[in-house]
C-alpha positions, 0 to 999 in steps of 0.5 A: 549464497546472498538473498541477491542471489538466485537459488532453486525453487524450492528446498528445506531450510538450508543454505539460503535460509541462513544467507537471507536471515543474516542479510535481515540483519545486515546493513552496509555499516553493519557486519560481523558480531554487530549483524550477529547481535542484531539477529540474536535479538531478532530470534529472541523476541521471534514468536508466532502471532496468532493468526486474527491479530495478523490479520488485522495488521494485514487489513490496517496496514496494507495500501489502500490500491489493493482493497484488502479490507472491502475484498470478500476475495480476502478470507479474513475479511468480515466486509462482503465486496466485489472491488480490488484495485484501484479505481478508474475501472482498471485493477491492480493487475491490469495497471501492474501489467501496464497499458501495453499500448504503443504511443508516441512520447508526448514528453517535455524534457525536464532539462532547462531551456537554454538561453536564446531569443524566443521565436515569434513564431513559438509565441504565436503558437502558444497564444491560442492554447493559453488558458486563464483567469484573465481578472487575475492575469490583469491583475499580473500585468499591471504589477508586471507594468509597474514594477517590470519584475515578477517572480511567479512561484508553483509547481513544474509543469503548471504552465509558468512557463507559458504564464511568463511568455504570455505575459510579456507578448501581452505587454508588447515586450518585443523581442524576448530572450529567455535567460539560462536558469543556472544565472544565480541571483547575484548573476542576474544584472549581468544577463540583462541589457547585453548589448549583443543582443537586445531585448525587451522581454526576459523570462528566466525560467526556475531560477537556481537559488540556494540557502546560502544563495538566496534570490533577494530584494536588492538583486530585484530592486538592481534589475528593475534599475537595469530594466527600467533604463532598457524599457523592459521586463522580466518574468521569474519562475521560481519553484514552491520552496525556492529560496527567497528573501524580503520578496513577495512572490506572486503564486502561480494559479495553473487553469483546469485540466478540464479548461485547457483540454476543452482549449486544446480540442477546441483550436485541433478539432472544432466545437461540434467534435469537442463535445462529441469526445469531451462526453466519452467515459474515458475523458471523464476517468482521465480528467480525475486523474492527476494529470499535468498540464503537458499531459492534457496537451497531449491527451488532445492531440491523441484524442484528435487521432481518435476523431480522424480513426487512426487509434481505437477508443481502447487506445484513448481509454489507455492513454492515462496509463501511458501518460503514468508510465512514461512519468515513472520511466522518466524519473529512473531514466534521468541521470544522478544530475537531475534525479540524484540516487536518493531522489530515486531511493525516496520515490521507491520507498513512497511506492512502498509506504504509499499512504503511509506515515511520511517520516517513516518512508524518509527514514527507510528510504535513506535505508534503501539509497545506502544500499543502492548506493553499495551497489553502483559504488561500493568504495563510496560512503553514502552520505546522507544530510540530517537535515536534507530536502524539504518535504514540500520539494520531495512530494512536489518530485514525487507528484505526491501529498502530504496530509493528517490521517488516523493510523491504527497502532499496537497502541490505539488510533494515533493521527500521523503525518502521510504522505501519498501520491496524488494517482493511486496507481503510481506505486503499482506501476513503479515497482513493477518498472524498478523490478523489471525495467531495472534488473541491477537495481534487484540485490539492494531491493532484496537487502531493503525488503529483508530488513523490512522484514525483520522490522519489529514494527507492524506497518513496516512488515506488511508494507514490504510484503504488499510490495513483494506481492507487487513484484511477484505479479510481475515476475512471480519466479524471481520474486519467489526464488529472491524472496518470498521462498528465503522468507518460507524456509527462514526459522524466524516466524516474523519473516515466515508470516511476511512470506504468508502475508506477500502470497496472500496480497499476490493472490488479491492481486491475481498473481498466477499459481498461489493455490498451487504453490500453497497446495504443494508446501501444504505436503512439503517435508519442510515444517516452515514451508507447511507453517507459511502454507496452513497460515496462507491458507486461513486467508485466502481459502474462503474462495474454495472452501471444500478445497481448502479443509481438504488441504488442512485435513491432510495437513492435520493428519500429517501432524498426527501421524505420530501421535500413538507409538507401536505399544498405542500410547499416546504421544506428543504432537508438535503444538505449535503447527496443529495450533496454526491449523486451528487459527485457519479454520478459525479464520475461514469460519469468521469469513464471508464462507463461514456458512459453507466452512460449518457445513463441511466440518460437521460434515467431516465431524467424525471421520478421524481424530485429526479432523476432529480435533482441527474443527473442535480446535479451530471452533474453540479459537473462532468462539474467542473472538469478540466484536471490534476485538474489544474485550467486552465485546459480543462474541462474533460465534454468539452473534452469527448464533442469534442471527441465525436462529431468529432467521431459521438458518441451519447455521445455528444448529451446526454451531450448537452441535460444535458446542456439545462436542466440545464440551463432551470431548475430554481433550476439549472439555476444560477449554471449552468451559473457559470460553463458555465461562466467558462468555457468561462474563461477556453477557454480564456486560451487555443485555444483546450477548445475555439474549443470545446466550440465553437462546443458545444454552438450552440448545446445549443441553440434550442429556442429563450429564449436558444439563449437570456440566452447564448448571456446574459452571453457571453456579460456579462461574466467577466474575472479572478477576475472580470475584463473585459470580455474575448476576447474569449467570442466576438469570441464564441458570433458568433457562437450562431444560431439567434433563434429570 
C-alpha cells in the first residue's frame, strides 16, 4: 500500500510504515537501489533531536499566520500571548474553514478581450469610476498627443486597461477598436488602418512578446507612421517583465483602493451614505488588505446592498474572504493554457513556504510539479527549464512579495532572499482548496510531503508539518490516515518528530480531537506511536497540566514496568523513550505553566519510582538550559530561582527541594553535580548568575552530608576546559551554612 493510499486509523509499524518510508525516499526519476540507497542514508544519519532544539526549529521556521512563537497556547513557548492566526480579527481556523458566505461572483475573466470596436456605451460607463492622478494623466495625454503610441507597463488588475480607454476618450479618439493580444509585435501595422473597420483609437491589451519576440522601436516608430496617416492612437498595455527593446515604457501608477471605493460608492450611493459605510470596521479591515482593483469594484457594489438591507453587516464583514477565495479558486480552476501545471505547482509550494527563502520554494515546487505531472500523464517526462520564469512574473502570478529578511539557521542568522504572499491568509485558504476541492490532486501532495519530510534541512521539515496541519484541519481523518499516522508508526525519528510537529501546529490551529488522539497513542503497544505522543505532549501540554503528568506518569511507569526481574534485580530500560519523557517534563517546566508543572510534581515527588525519576530527570534536562541558548548563558531554572525568591514565590522553595533530591538520589547524584558544576562556570562569567546561585547554594544545604558534597565540588570544580577551578567557586564556597 502506497502513502497515496487510505489505510486503517491506527495500527503498529507494518505495512504502511514501509510504503511511506520508501516513497520518502522515491521520486518520479528515482526507484529501485537509487530509492534504496537514498533511505539507507536516510536511517544513517536518523537520530532523535532533543526536544528544546526542535522546539526552536519549530518557533523559527513555522509561518508567521500561525503565531507559534507569540502563543502562550504553544507550551514551549517562553513568550505569554493570547493571538493565534492571522490578523483582521479572524484566526486561522476561521480563514481554513472559509467565508461560508454565498455571494455572487464578482470575477473578471482572466481571458483577453477579443478584438472589436469598443461601445460608446462601455466608455461612458467606465468615465464616472475612473480614478487618478490627473497632473500624471496629463502628463500621459500630451506624450500620447505627440507621439500617438504609448505603452503603459504594471500589473494585471491595475486599471491599465481602463487607463488606455480613458485616455483615448480624453483625446477625442472616436471610434476605438481593441486589437487581440495574441497580435505579436511584428503583426502590429498590419492591425492598424484596416479599412473595414476604421478607428481612431487602438487599445491593445497585454501584448504577447517573448524573448526571441520582443516588442522594439522600430515596430513602434512603423505604428506611429501608420497611425500618423490615419490621425489616430494607440494605447499598449504590457506587463512588469514583458519583453521590451530601446522602448521607454510609461509605469502604470493604479489610484488607492481607498480612492476608487469612495468613487465607487460615491456614483451607486451618494455622499451622506458613503461616509456612513466608508466608517464601518469592516471597510477599514478590508481596505488593508491586498485587494485588486476588480475587488474594490465589487466590495462597492455589495456594500450598496448592505445600504439597501438585502445582506447583513457579517456578509460585508466576510466579503474580503470571499474576494480571497474565489482568487484561489480561480488560479486552480484555469485550464494548463493560461495557469499551466508548474504555475500550479509553484503557487502550492509558496503556500507551503510562505514567508520562506524564494530559491527554496522554486526549488521544491519543481519537485512537486513532477509529481503532479506523474499523476495527470505518467507517459510524460516533466520538463522543467533551468532557466525558467522570472521571479517578477511568478510573484506578480502569486500576488506575492519578494524581500531580504534574516532567517535563523543551523549556522546562525543568515539574511536570504523570501518570498510572501501580499494577504497572510492566502496559504491557509489554498491548501485547504488544493486538499479538499481537488481530491486527485491528493497521491503527488502526499509524495511531496514525504520527501519533506525526510529532508535534512530543518526549514524544510517544519514547513511540511505546518502544511499537514493545515490539511488536517480541514479533513483531520484523511490527513491522519495519509499522512500524519505513516509518519508516527515510520522507524525513522526524523519523520516521527515531523508527525510531533504537525499535531502539534493542528492543535495551535484547533484542529478537533488532538489530545484525545495523544492521549490514546500515549498507552499505545506501538513504541513510535508512544514516542510521537510523550514528545506531543511536551508541547502542547501547558494547556492542561495536571492532565498532561498524568498521561506522562502512566507512560513512565509503563517504560518501568520491566525494570526489576522475578529474583528483584534491576534491569535495563529503554533509554531512549524514558530520555523523550524527560524532555516533556523539561519542556512544561520552562512554559508559561511551569509554576503549575513545580507544584504537581513535587506533589507526586514520591509516589513511585517512576514518577520519581521522570520529575528529577526532566529537572536535571529543564537546569540545562541557558538564556537565548548561549553557552555562557543564565541558567533559565537559576533565574526563575532568583525571581522568585526575591518575590516571595513558593516557586523557589519547589526548586530547591528538586536540587536536593537529586543530588541525594544515587542514580542522579553524578549528573546533578555536572550541572551544578555548570553552573558554577556559568557564574564565572556573569556577576547576575554568581548572586543568584549564591542565593540558591545555601538553600541546598539542610545536613551535614548536603554541606560535605556541595564544599567537595566547590573546592574541586574545574574551569573551561579542565583548567583551574573558577575564582568564582572561592566566593560561593562562603556562603555555604556549616552543618557540621
Amino acid at each position: 500500500m502506497s502513502a497515496g493510499e487510505p489505510g486503517p486509523r491506527q495500527g503498529a509499524a507494518g505495512p504502511r510504515q514501509q510504503a511511506s518510508d520508501k516513497d520518502a525516499a522515491d521520486s518520479p526519476q528515482q526507484t529501485g537501489p537509487e530509492a534504496a540507497e537514498a533511505e539507507d542514508k536516510q536511517e544513517e544519519h536518523d537520530r532523535p533531536q532533543d526536544a528544546w532544539s526542535a522546539r526552536r526549529d519549530l518557533v523559527d521556521h513555522s509561518p508567521k499566520a500561525m503565531g507559534v512563537g507569540d502563543n502562550a497556547r504553544f507550551g514551549g513557548s517562553l513568550v505569554a500571548g493570547d493571538q493565534h492566526g492571522v490578523s483582521g480579527g479572524l484566526v486561522a481556523g476561521d480563514v481554513i474553514m472559509g467565508s461560508k458566505t454565498e455571494i455572487y461572483r464578482f470575477g473578471v475573466s482572466t481571458t483577453s478581450h477579443g478584438s472589436g470596436e469598443v461601445p460608446s456605451s462601455t466608455l461612458d460607463r467606465l468615465a464616472p469610476y475612473f480614478v487618478t492622478d490627473e497632473s500624471r494623466f496629463e502628463s500621459l495625454l500630451s506624450r500620447l498627443r505627440t507621439e500617438r503610441v504609448v505603452v503603459l507597463s504594471g500589473p494585471h488588475y491595475t486599471g491599465r486597461r481602463t487607463a488606455a480607454l480613458m485616455l483615448l476618450r480624453r483625446l477625442g479618439a472616436s471610434p476605438i477598436r481593441s486589437l487581440v493580444r495574441d497580435t505579436t509585435p511584428a503583426q502590429l501595422v498590419e492591425q492598424l488602418g484596416d479599412g473595414q473597420h476604421p478607428a481612431k483609437g487602438y487599445v491593445l491589451c497585454d501584448l504577447t512578446t517573448r524573448r526571441d519576440q520582443p516588442l522594439r522601436e522600430p515596430h513602434l516608430l512603423a505604428a506611429r507612421g501608420q497611425l500618423a496617416e490615419e490621425d489616430a492612437y494607440l494605447v499598449i498595455t504590457v506587463g512588469p517583465v514583458a519583453a521590451l527593446e530601446d522602448i521607454s515604457a510609461v509605469e502604470w501608477k493604479p489610484p488607492s483602493p481607498a480612492d476608487v471605493l469612495k468613487r465607487h460608492l460615491l456614483e451607486l450611493t451618494g455622499e451622506a451614505t458613503t461616509d456612513r459605510l466608508l466608517a464601518l470596521p469592516a471597510v477599514s479591515t478590508f481596505l488593508e488588505r491586498d485587494h485588486q482593483l476588480r475587488e474594490v469594484a465589487s466590495f462597492a457594489k455589495h456594500l450598496k446592498r448592505y445600504a439597501d438591507g438585502e445582506v447583513t453587516e457579517e456578509a460585508v464583514g466576510t466579503f474580503s474572504l470571499f474576494t480571497l477565495e474565489s482568487q484561489v479558486q480561480e488560479w486552480f480552476d484555469e485550464n494548463e493554457e493560461l495557469i499551466p501545471l508548474r504555475d500550479k505547482a509553484f503557487l502550492i509550494a509558496l503556500a507551503a513556504f510562505d514567508g520562506g527563502p524564494y530559491a527554496l520554494t522554486a526549488e521544491l515546487s519543481d519537485l512537486l510539479y513532477a509529481y503532479l505531472q506523474d499523476t495527470a500523464d505518467s507517459a510524460l517526462q516533466p520538463r522543467v527549464p533551468v532557466f525558467g520564469t522570472h521571479i517578477v512574473k511568478r510573484l506578480q502570478l502569486a500576488r506575492a512579495k519578494g524581500y531580504l529578511e534574516e532567517e535563523n539557521t543551523e549556522w546562525g542568522p543568515v539574511t536570504q532572499s523570501k518570498a510572501a504572499f501580499l494577504d497572510n491568509r492566502v496559504s491557509l485558504v489554498l491548501l485547504r482548496e488544493v486538499w479538499t476541492g481537488h481530491p486527485s490532486a491528493r497521491p503527488a501532495l502526499v509524495r511531496w510531503l514525504q520527501r519533506l519530510a525526510g529532508d535534512a534541512r530543518p526549514l524544510v521539515r517544519t514547513r511540511a508539518a505546518s502544511t499537514v496541519a493545515v490539511l488536517a484541519y480541514a479533513d483531520l481523518p484523511s490527513t491522519m490516515a495519509l499522512i500524519i499516522e505513516p509518519w508516527a508508526t515510520s522507524h525513522l525519528f526524523r519523520r516521527r518528530l515531523v508527525a510531533v510537529n504537525s499535531l502539534t501546529l493542528a492543535h495551535l490551529l484547533e484542529a478537533p480531537n488532538i489530545p484525545s488522539i495523544l492521549g490514546s497513542w500515549c498507552e499505545s503497544e506501538d513504541p513510535a506511536m508512544r514516542w510521537v505522543a510523550i514528545r506531543a505532549y511536551g508541547l502542547i501540554g501547558a494547556e492542561r497540566p495536571e492532565q498532561t503528568l498524568a498521561a506522562l506518569r502512566s507512560a513512565a511507569r509503563k517504560e518501568y514496568e520491566p525494570l526489576f526481574d522475578e529474583d528483584g534485580e534491576e534491569e535495563d530500560i529503554d533509554e531512549v523513550m524514558v530520555k523523550q519523557l524527560a524532555q516533556s517534563v523539561e519542556l512544561l517546566l520552562l512554559s508559561p505553566a511551569g509554576e503549575q508543572v513545580l507544584v504537581e510534581l513535587l506533589h507526586r515527588l514520591d509516589q513511585d519510582r517512576a514518577v520519581h525519576d521522570l520529575a528529577l530527570r526532566g529537572f536535571l534536562s529543564a537546569c540545562a538550559r541557558r538564556k537565548d541558548d548561549a553557552r555562557d548563558g543564565r541558567p533559565l531554572i537559576l533565574d526563575w530561582y532568583a525571581t522568585s525568591a526575591a518575590d516571595g514565590g513558593r516557586a523557589a522553595g519547589g526548586i530547591a527541594r528538586l536540587w536536593r533530591s537529586a543530588l541525594e538520589d544515587r542514580r542522579h547524584t553524578r549528573a546533578a553535580l555536572e550541572e551544578l558544576g555548570d553552573w558554577v562556570r556559568a557564574a564565572d562569567h556573569d556577576p547576575a548568575t554568581e548572586w543568584a546561585l549564591a542565593g540558591l547554594l545555601p538553600a541546598l544545604v539542610t545536613t551535614a552530608s548536603e554541606y560535605q558534597r556541595l564544599s567537595h565540588l566547590l573546592r574541586t570544580v574545574r574551569g573551561e576546559d579542565g583548567s583551574a577551578p573558577p575564582v568564582v567557586a572561592a566566593r560561593l564556597l562562603t556562603v555555604l551554612p556549616n552543618r557540621r
